[in-house]
C-alpha positions as CSV (number, residue, x, y, z in Angstrom):
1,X,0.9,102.8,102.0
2,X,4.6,102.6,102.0
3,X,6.5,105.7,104.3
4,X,9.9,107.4,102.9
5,X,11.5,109.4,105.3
6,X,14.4,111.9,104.1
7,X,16.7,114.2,106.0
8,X,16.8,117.8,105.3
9,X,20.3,119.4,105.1
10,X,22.2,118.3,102.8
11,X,19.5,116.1,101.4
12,X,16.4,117.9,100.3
13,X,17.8,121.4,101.1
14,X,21.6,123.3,100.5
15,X,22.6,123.9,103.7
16,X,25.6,125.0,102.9
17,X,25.2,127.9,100.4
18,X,22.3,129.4,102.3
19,X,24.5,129.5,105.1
20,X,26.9,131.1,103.7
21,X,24.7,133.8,102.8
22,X,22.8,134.3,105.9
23,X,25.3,135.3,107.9
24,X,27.0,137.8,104.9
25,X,23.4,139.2,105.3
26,X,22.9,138.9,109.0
27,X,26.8,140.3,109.7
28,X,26.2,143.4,107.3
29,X,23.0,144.2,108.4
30,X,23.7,144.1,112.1
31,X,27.3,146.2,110.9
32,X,29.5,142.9,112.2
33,X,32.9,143.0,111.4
34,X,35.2,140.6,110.1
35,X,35.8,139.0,113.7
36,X,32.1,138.4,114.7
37,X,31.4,137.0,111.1
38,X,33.8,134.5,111.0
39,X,32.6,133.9,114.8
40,X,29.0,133.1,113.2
41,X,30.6,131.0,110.3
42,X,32.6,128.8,112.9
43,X,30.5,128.4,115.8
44,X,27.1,127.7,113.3
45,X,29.0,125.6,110.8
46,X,27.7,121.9,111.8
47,X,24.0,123.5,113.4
48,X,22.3,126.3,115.5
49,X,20.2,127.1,118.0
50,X,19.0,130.3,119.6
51,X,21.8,129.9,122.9
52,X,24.1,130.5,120.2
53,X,22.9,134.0,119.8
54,X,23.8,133.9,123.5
55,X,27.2,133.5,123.4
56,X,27.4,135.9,120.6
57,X,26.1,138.3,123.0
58,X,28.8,137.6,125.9
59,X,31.8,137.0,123.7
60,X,31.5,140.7,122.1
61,X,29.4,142.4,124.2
62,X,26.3,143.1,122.3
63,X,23.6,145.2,123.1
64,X,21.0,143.5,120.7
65,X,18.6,141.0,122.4
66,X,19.5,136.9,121.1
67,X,15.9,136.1,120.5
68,X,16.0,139.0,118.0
69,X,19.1,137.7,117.0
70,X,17.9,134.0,116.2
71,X,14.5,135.2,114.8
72,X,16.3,137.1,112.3
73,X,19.0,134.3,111.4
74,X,16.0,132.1,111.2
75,X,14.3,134.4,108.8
76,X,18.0,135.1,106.9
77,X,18.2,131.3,106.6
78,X,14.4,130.7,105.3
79,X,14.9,133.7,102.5
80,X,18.6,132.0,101.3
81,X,17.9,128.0,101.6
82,X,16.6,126.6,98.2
83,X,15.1,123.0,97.3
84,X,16.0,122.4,93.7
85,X,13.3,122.2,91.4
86,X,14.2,118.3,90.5
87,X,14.1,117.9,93.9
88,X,10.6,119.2,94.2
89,X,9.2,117.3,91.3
90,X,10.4,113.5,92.3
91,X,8.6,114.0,95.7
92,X,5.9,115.1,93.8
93,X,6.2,111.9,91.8
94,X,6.4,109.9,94.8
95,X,3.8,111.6,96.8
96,X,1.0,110.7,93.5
97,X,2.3,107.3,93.5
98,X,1.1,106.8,97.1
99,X,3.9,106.9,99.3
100,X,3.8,108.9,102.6
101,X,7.0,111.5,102.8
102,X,8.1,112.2,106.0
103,X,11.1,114.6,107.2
104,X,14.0,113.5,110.2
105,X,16.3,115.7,110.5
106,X,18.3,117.1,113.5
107,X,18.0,121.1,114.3
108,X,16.2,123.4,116.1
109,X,12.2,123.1,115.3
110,X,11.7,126.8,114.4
111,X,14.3,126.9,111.9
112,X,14.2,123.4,110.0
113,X,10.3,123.9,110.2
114,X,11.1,127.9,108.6
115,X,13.3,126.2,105.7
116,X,10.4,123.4,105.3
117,X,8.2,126.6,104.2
118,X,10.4,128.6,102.5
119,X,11.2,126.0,99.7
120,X,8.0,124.7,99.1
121,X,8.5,121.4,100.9
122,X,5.6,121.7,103.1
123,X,3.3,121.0,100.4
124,X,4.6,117.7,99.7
125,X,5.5,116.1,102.7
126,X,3.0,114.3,105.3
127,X,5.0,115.1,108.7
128,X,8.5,116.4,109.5
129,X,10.4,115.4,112.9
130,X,13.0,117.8,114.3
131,X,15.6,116.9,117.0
132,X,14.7,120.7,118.9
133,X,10.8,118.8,119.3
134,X,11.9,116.5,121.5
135,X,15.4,116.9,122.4
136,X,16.5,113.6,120.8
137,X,19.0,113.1,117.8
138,X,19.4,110.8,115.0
139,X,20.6,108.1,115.4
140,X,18.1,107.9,117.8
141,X,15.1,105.7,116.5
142,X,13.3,107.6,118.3
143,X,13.1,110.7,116.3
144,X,12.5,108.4,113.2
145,X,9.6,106.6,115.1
146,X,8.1,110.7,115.7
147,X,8.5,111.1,112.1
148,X,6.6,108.3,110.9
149,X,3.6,109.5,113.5
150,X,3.9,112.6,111.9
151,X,2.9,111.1,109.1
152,X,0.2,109.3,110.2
153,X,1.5,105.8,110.4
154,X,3.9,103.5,112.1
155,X,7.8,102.4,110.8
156,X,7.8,99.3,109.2
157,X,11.0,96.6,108.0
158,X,9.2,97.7,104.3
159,X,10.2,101.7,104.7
160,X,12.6,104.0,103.9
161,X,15.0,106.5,105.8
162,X,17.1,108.3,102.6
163,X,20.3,111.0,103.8
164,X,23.7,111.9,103.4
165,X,25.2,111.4,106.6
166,X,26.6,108.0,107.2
167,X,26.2,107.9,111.0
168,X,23.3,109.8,111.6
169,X,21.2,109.0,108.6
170,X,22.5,105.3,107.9
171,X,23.1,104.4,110.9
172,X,20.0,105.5,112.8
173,X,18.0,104.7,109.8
174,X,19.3,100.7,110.5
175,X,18.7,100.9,114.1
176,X,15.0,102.1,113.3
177,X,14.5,98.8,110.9
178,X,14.5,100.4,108.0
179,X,15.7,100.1,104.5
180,X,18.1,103.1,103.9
181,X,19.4,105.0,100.8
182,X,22.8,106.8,101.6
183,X,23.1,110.3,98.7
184,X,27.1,109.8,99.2
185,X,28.9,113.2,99.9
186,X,32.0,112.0,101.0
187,X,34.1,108.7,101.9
188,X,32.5,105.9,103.5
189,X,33.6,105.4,107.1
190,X,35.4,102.6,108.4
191,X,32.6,100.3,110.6
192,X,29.6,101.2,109.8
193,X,26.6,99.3,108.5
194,X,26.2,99.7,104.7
195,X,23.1,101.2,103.1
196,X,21.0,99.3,101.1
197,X,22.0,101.6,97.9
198,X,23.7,104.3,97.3
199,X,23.3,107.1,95.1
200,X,24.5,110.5,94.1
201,X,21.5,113.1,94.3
202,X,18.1,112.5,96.1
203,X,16.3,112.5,92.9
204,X,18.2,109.6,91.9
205,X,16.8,107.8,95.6
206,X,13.5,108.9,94.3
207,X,13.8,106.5,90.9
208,X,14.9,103.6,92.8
209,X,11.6,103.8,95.4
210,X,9.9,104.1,92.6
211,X,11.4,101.5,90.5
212,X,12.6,99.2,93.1
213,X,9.8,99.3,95.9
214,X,8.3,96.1,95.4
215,X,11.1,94.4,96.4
């Protein structure tokens, strides 16, 4: 049984938009202004984690409690992230042609796990790997190696890491020994190992395994 492991943000899930909107929500629920808002926007761009909600706390001087704080960005997050449906039926594709789907992806466990639900993804994928489980990091093999137990199995030179960040995804994918599919968001940087292919959207990665596997 052949093992595809995929990244989440960016990847499977927007990121981005749902964002975007979780903080608009969080910030006009909570009656934030325009200063803490952008705070959120800036300080949470690239990732999160509840000792965010910390800081929060001391740099304005809030009364509310961060664990409250994070559990409700975590929940804001869950109810705006979205897995296209396209997205949805090539793993389901994959999944009835025999191929374990795994998930590596850096973040917090509570909160990749939370999007993991929300979009439907947890039906379809055998084991996901978050950095927050064992406070490693792609490009770490390691968290690759966690992902493949996940799924019930053991990273071979035949498997697949697919993602859209060249130093995290490509990269650690290569130093795990496997075969890796880059969905290009941006310029390739200067230095780095190549991917074995390169496409535009993760359903397009999805064809190729399933056209392409064999070899």
């Amino acid at each position: 049984m052949r093992l595809a492991l995929f990244d989440l943000d960016g990847t499977l899930v927007d990121r981005t938009a749902a964002f975007a909107d979780a903080i608009a929500v969080l910030s006009h629920d909570h009656g934030y202004g325009p200063e803490i808002e952008q705070w959120l926007l800036s300080e949470l761009a690239d990732r999160a984690e509840r000792h965010d909600f910390v800081r929060l706390r001391k740099a304005f001087n809030l009364d509310e409690d961060p664990d409250h704080l994070w559990r409700v960005y975590i929940d804001r997050m869950a109810s705006a992230v979205t897995c296209r449906p396209a997205v949805l039926e090539a793993l389901s594709r994959l999944k009835e042609t025999g191929w374990r789907i795994g998930v590596a992806t850096n973040g917090a466990s509570d909160i990749q796990r939370a999007k993991v639900r929300a979009t439907g993804l947890a039906d379809l994928i055998d084991g996901i790997a978050a950095s927050g489980d064992i406070d490693v990091r792609k490009p770490d093999p390691r968290l690759f190696e966690l992902a493949a137990a996940r799924c019930g199995t053991q990273l071979t030179p035949s498997d697949w890491m697919c993602g859209d960040n060249p130093e995290t995804d490509v990269v650690g994918g290569h130093k795990a020994g496997l075969r890796v599919i880059w969905v290009r968001d941006r310029p390739w940087p200067d230095g780095l190992t190549t991917p074995h292919h390169t496409v535009d959207d993760v359903t397009q990665a999805v064809e190729y395994l399933l056209t392409h596997s064999a070899e």
